[in-house]
C-alpha positions in Angstrom: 1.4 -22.6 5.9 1.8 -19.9 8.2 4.7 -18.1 8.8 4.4 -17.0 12.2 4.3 -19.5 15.1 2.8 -18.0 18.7 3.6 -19.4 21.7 -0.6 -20.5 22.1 -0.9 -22.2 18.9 -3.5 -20.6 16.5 -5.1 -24.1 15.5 -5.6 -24.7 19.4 -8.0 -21.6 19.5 -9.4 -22.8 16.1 -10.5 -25.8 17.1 -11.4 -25.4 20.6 -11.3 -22.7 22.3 -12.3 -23.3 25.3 -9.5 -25.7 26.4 -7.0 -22.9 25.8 -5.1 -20.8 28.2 -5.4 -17.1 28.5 -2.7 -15.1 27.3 -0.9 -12.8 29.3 1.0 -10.1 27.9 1.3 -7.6 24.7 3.8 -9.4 22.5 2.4 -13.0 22.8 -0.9 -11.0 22.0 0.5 -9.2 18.7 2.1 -12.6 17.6 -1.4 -14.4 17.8 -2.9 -11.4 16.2 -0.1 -11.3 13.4 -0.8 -15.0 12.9 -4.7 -14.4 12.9 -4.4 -12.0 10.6 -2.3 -14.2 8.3 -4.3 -17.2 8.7 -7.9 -14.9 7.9 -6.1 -14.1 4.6 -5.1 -17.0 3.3 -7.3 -19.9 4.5 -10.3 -21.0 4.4 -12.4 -19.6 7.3 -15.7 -21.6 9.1 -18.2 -19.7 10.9 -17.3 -22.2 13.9 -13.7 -20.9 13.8 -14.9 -17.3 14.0 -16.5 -18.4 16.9 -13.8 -19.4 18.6 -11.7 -16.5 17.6 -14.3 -14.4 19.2 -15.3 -16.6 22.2 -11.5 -16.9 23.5 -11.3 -13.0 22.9 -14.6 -12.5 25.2 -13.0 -14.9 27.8 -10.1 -12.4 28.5 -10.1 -9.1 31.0 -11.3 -6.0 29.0 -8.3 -4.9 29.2 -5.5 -7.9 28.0 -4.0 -7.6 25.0 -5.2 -10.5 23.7 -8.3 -9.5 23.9 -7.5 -6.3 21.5 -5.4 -7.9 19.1 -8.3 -10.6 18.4 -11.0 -8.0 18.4 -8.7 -5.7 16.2 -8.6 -8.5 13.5 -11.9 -9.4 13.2 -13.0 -6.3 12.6 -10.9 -5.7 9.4 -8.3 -3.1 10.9 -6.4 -3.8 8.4 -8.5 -3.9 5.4 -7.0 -6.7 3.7 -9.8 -9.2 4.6 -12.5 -10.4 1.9 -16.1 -8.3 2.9 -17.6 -11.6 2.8 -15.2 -12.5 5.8 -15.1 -9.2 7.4 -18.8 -9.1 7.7 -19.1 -12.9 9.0 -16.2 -12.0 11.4 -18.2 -9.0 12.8 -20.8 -11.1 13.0 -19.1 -13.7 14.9 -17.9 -10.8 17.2 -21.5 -9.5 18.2 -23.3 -13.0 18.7 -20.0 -13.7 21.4 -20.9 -13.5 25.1 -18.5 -10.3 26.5 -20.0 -10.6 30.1 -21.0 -7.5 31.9 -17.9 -5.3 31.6 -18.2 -1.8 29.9 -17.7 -2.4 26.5 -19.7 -5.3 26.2 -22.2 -3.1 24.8 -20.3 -1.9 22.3 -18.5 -5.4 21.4 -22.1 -6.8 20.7 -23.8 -3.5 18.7 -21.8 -2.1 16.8 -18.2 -2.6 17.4 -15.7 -0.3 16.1 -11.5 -0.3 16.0 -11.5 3.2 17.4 -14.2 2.7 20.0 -11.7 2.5 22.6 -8.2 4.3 22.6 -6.4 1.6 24.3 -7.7 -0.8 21.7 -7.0 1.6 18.8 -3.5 2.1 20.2 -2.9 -1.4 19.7 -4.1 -1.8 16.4 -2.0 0.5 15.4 1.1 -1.4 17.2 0.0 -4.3 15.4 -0.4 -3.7 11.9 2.9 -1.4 12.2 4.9 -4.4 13.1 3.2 -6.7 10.1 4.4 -4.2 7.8 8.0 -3.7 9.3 7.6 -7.6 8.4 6.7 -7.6 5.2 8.5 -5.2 4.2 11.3 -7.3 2.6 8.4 -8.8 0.3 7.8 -5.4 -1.1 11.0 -5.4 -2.6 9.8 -8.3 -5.2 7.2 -6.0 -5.8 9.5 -3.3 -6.9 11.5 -5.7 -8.8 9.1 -7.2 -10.9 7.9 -3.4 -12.2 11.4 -2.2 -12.9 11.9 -5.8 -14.8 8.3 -5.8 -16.9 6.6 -2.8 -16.7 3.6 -2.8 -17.1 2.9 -6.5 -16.9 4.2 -6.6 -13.7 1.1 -8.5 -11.6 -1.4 -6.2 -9.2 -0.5 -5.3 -5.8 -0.4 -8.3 -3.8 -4.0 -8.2 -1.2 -2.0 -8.2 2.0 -0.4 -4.4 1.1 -1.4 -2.6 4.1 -1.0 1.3 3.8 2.2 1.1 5.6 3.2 -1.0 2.6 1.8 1.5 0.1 3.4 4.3 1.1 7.0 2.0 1.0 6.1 1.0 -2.5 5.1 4.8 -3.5 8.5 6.6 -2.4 10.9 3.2 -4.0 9.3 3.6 -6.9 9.4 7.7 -6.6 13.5 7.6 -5.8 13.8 5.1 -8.3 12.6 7.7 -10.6 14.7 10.3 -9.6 18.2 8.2 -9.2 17.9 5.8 -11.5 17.3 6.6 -15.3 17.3 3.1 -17.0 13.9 1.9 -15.1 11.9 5.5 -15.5 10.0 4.2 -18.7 8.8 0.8 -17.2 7.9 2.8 -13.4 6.1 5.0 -16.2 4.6 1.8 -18.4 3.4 0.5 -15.2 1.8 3.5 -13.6 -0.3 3.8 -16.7 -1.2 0.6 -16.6 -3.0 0.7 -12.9 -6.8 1.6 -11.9 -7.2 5.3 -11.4 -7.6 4.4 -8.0 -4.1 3.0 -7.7 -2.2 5.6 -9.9 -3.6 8.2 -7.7 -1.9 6.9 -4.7 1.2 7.3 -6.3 0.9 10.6 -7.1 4.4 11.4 -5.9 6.0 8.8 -8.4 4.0 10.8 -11.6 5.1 14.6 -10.3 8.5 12.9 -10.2 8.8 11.3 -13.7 7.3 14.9 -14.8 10.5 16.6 -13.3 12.9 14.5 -14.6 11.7 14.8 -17.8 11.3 18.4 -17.9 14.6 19.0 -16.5 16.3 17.0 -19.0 14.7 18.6 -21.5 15.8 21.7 -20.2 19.1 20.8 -19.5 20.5 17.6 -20.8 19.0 17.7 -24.4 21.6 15.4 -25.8 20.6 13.0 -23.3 16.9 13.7 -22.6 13.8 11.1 -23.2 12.3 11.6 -26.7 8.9 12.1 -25.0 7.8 12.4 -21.4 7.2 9.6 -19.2 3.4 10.8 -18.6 1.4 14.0 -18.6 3.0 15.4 -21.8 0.5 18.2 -21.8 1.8 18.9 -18.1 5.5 18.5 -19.5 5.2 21.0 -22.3 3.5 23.8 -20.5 6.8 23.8 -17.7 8.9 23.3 -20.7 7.3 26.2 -22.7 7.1 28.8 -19.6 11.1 28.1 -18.9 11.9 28.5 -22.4 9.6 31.9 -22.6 11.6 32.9 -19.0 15.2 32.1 -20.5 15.0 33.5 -24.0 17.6 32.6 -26.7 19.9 30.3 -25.1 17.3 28.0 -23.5 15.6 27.8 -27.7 19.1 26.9 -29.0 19.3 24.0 -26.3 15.8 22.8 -27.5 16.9 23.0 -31.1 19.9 20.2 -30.2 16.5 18.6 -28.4 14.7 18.9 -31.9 17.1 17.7 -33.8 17.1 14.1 -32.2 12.9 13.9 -32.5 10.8 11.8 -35.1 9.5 14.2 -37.2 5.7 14.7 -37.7 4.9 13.6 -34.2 3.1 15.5 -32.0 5.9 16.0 -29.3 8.1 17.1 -32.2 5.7 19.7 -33.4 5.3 20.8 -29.6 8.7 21.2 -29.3 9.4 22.9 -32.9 6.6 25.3 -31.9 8.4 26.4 -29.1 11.6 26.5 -31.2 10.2 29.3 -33.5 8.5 31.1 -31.0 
């Protein structure tokens, strides 16, 4: 079920497009957009309804909204669409009859998001407002990693980048605020594609300060081996200690003392000890 309603109802165009009024206007434009977009990701999609979508698009002015927001959809600006779809959905968009205007050239050889700034402007409206709305469903996200780790499940398809950024710098303050989930942000960004853990770049740098800081500083307190990157960890640990002399080995022999023995962090650490 979708959870947006516009004031033309989405199944209306589905079905039949041609006994639909235009729209007029950018907001009920972004709301059948939104709902378009939702719809495209979730449902099951016919050719015929791609159609539609594309025909009630090419009966609008070049320049209404609703026109935009359709077009924008279909053509993926969002990248949260199946390629199956998003190549069917072009598809649909080129074999539609955009009349004589200036860009229905374009529309039917190789349409583009950015082809036209006003369209592009648009977009950009419109997939900023379906993250601001979505938004609160990122915080489940976050939940469930601080809660299991890494069996928290993959990031859910309809992330946009907006989203992915939102996730990357909760997850990095977590890190840096809040001690008692550091090991399962860490568990969990181990876990994920090299793909995904480099977007989150941020959140490793950040469990790599906190741990070399507390190693530095809190060694009563401090983890009894990095987060990630212990190679990256010991080499800032080493050059402090190698900067601050005596006092900053004593500190590291109160971090010693609390270490396994005859485990490789302990031996980097009692290396540095003696040095």
């Amino acid at each position: 079920m979708l959870s947006i309603t516009p004031s033309t109802p989405l199944a209306d165009v589905l079905a039949n497009q041609q006994t639909v009024r235009l729209l007029i206007g950018r907001e009920a434009a972004t709301e059948l957009g939104l709902a378009t977009l939702e719809y495209l990701e979730t449902s099951p999609v016919s050719d015929e309804q791609l159609g539609n979508l594309a025909s009630f698009a090419a009966r609008h002015d070049e320049n209404s909204p609703a026109r935009d927001a359709i077009v924008v959809i279909l053509l993926n600006a969002s990248g949260t669409l199946a390629a199956s779809l998003a190549a069917r959905a072009r598809a649909a968009l080129m074999k539609a009859d955009w009349g004589s205007g200036r860009e229905a050239a374009g529309l039917s050889g190789a349409p583009e998001v950015n082809a036209v700034p006003r369209r592009q402007a648009l977009g950009e409206r419109l997939l900023a407002e379906r993250a601001r709305r979505i938004r609160p469903r990122m915080h489940a996200v976050v939940a469930q990693i601080l809660d299991v780790g890494d069996k928290a499940d993959a990031i859910p398809s309809w992330f946009l980048a907006r989203n992915w950024i939102d996730l990357r710098d909760a997850l990095t303050q977590r890190v840096r605020s809040d001690p008692t989930h550091r090991v399962q942000i860490a568990q969990w960004l181990q876990s994920r594609p090299a793909e995904v853990r480099a977007q989150f770049a941020p959140t490793e740098e950040a469990l790599i300060d906190v741990a070399t800081q507390a190693i530095l500083h809190n060694p009563e307190t401090a983890p009894l081996a990095p987060y990630v990157a212990a190679d990256v960890v010991a080499e800032r640990v080493r050059r402090a200690t190698a900067f601050r002399g005596a006092p900053a080995r004593t500190r590291l022999g109160s971090y010693l003392a609390r270490l396994a023995p005859n485990t490789p962090w302990c031996d980097t650490i009692r290396e540095m000890v003696a040095q």
